[in-house]
Each structure stands twice: as C-alpha cells, then as structure tokens.
C-alpha positions as CSV (number, residue, x, y, z in Angstrom):
1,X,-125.6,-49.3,3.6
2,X,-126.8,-46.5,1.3
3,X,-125.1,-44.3,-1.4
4,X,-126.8,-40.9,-1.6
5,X,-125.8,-38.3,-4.5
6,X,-128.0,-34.8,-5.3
7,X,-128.0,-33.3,-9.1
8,X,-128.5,-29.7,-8.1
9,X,-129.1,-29.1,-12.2
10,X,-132.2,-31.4,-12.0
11,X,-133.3,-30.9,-8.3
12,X,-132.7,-34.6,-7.3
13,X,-131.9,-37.0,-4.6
14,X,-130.8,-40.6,-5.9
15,X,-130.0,-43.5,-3.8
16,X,-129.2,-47.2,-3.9
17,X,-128.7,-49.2,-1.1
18,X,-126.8,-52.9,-0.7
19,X,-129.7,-54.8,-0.4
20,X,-133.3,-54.6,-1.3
21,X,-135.0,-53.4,1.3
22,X,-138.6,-53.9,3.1
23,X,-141.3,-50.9,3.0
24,X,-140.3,-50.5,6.7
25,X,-136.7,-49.9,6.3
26,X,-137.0,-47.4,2.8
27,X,-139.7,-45.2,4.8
28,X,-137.0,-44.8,7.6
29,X,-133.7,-44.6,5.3
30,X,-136.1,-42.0,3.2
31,X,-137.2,-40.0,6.7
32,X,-133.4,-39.8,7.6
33,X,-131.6,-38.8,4.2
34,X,-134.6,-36.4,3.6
35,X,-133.9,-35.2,7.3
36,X,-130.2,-35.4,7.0
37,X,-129.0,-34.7,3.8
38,X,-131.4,-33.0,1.9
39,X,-131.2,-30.4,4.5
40,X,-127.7,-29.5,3.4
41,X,-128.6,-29.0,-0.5
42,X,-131.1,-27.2,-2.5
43,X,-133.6,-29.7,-2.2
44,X,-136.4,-28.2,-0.6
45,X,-135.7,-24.6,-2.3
46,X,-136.0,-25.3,-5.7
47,X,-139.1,-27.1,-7.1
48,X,-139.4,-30.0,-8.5
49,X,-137.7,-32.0,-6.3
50,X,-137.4,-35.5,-7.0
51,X,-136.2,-38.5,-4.5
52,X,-135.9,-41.6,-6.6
53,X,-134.4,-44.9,-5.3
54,X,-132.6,-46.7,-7.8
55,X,-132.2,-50.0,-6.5
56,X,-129.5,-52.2,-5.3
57,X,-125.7,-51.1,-6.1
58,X,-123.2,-54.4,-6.1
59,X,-120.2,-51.8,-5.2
60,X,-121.8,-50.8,-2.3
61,X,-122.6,-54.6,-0.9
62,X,-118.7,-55.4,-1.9
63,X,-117.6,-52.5,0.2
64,X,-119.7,-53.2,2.7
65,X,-118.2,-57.3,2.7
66,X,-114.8,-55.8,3.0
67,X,-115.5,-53.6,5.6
68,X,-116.7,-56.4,7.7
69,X,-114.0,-58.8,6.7
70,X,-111.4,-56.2,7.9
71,X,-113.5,-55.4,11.3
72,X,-113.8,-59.1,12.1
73,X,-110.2,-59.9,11.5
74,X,-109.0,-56.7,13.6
75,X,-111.3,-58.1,16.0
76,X,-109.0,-61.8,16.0
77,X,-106.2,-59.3,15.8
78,X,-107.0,-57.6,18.8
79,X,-108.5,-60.8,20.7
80,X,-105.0,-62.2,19.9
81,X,-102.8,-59.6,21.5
82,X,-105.3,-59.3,24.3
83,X,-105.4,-62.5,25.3
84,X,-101.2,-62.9,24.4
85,X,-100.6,-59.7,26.6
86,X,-102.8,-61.2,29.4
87,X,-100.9,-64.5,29.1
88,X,-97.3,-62.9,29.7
89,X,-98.7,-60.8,32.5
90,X,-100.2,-63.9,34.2
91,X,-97.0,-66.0,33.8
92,X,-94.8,-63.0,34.6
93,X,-96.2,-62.4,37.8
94,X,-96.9,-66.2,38.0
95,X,-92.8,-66.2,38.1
96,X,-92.6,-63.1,40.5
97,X,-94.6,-64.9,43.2
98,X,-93.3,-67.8,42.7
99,X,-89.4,-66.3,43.3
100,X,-91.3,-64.1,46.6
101,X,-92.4,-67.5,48.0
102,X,-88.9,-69.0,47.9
103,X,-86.7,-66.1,48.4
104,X,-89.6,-66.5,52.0
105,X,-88.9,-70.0,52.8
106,X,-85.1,-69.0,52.2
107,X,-84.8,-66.3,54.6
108,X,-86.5,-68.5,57.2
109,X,-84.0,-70.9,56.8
110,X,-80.9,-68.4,56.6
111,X,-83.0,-67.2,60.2
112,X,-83.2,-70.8,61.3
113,X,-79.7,-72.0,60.9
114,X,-78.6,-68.5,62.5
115,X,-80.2,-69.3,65.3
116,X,-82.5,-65.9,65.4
117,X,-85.0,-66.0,67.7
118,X,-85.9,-62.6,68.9
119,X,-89.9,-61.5,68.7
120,X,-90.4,-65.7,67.4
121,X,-94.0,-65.4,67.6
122,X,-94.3,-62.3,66.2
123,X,-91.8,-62.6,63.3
124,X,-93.2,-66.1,62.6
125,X,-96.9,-64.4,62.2
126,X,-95.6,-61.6,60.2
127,X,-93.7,-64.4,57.7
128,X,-96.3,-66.9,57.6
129,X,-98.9,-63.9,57.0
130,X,-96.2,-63.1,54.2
131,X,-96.2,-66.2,52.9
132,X,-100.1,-66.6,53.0
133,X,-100.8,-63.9,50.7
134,X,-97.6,-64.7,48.5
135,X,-99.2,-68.4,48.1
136,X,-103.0,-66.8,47.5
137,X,-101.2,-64.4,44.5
138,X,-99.7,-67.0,43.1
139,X,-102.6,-69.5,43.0
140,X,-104.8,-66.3,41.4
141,X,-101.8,-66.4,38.1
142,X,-100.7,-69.5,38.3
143,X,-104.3,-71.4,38.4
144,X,-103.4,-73.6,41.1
145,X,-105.1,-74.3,44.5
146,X,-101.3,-74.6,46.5
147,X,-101.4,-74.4,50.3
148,X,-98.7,-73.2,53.1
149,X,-98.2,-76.9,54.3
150,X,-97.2,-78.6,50.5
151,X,-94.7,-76.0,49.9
152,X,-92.5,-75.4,53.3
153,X,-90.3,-77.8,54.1
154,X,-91.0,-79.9,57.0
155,X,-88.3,-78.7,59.0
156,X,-89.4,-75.1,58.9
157,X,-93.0,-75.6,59.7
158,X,-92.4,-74.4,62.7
159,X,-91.0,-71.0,61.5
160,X,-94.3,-70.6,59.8
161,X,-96.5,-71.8,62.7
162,X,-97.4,-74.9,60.7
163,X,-97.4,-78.2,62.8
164,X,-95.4,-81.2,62.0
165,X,-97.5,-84.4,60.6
166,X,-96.1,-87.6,61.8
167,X,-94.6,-89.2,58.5
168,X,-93.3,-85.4,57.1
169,X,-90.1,-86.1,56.7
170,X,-88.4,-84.9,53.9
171,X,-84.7,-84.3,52.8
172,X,-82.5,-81.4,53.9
173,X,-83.3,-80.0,50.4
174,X,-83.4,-75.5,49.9
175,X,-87.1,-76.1,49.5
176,X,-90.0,-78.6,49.6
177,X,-90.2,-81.3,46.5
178,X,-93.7,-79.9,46.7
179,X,-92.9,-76.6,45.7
180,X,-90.5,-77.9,43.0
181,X,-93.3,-79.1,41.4
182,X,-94.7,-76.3,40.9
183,X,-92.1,-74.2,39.3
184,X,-93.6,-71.7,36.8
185,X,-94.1,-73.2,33.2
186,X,-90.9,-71.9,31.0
C-alpha cells in the first residue's frame, strides 16, 4: 500500500509505503505513480521536479491491517450465511421430498383399498417412476442412499412393481418403519 501527495509550490511527488520495499518493487510502484499520477499534476511541466520516497508510514500499515481484518471477517460473514442459507434450502426441500414420497405411498394405498385397477401396469410404472425420482431428490438433500424397497410398505410392493421377499412382513402401519426412520431432522 502507498500514500502519494504532489506540492505543486515545490514541484514534488512524495511517497511512503507500508513496508520497506525491495529495488524490484520501488522501480515498479515508481514506473506506475510516475505513469499514473504524475500525469494528472504539474509534474512534468514545471522543472525541477522531484520524486522522493520517504520511507515507511505506520498509518498506512494500520489501515491496511484493518482493512484486511474487516475483509476476512466479511468473508466468515458471508461463508456463514452462505453455507446457513444452503443448509435451510437443503433441509427444506429435504422435508418437501420427503412429504412427496409419503403423500405417494398414501395415494397408492387410498388406490389399493379402493380397489382401482384400471391401466394397473401403466399407472403402477407412472407411480413407481414417481416415486423413483422423488426417492433420488431426496437422497441428493437429505444425504442418504434410500431405495424404493426400504421405504414402501410390503403390502404395496406390488403397486410399485416391487416383488415381495419372503420374510417382508410388516404391520398394517400408513407407511414403512423404514421410512419412519428417515424422517427429516427437525
């Protein structure tokens, strides 16, 4: 960081920097303030001209310490919010899913008890395709690797075109004990 200032009354550009500086860095801060500001003063009209570097200014390295505390801490700031914006989407639509699936395994049920049948095949491919992508969405929010045949209930396998394992038997229960495990986190 650099402080420049130009005394039109005695022709001159004085700087000071944060730090000291290598040869390497002063010729190139020197080639751009000459090239930069200079240009918008008298410097190059008037003769003398001096360009004198005065050495290290202790306000300027201050400054330049607050200026990164403050960047840094926006930076955890923003980090924060980001990441605490991306964790209510995730368990929002983590939720959403979640109430899709089962509302799913519901209306096959309601369908089941009714005794619908019409189009079976083709209504049980459109709800198990349904379900499928319902299951891979939640799995993406709810970091989980959940399949079709832990979360029906064995009794309505068949409505999703999932076959019956000897030794499934489960409870009358609204939805698998499977699934009720994996209720979204409050």
């Amino acid at each position: 960081m650099a402080r420049i200032e130009y005394h039109r009354a005695a022709n001159a550009l004085r700087y000071v920097t944060h730090r000291k500086m290598t040869f390497q860095e002063r010729f190139l801060v020197e080639q751009h303030l000459l090239a930069s500001f200079a240009q918008k003063t008298d410097y190059y009209e008037r003769q003398p001209a001096l360009f004198i570097y005065l050495g290290i200014d202790e306000q300027l390295a201050l400054a330049l310490d607050k200026f990164h505390s403050r960047e840094s801490s926006q930076q955890v700031a923003d980090e924060e919010v980001a990441a605490s914006v991306g964790d209510l989407i995730s368990r929002s639509m983590e939720r959403y899913y979640f109430e899709q699936i089962g509302d799913t395994i519901l209306e096959a049920r309601r369908n089941a008890v009714a005794g619908v049948s019409g189009l079976a095949d083709e209504q049980r491919d459109r709800r198990r395709a349904k379900l499928e992508e319902l299951v891979e969405a939640y799995n993406v929010y709810a970091g989980q690797r959940i399949t079709l045949a832990e979360i029906v209930p064995t009794e309505l396998k068949p409505c999703f075109g999932l076959k019956q394992e000897d030794g499934d038997e489960q409870p009358g229960g609204m939805l698998s004990e499977n699934w009720r495990n994996h209720a979204p986190r409050a």
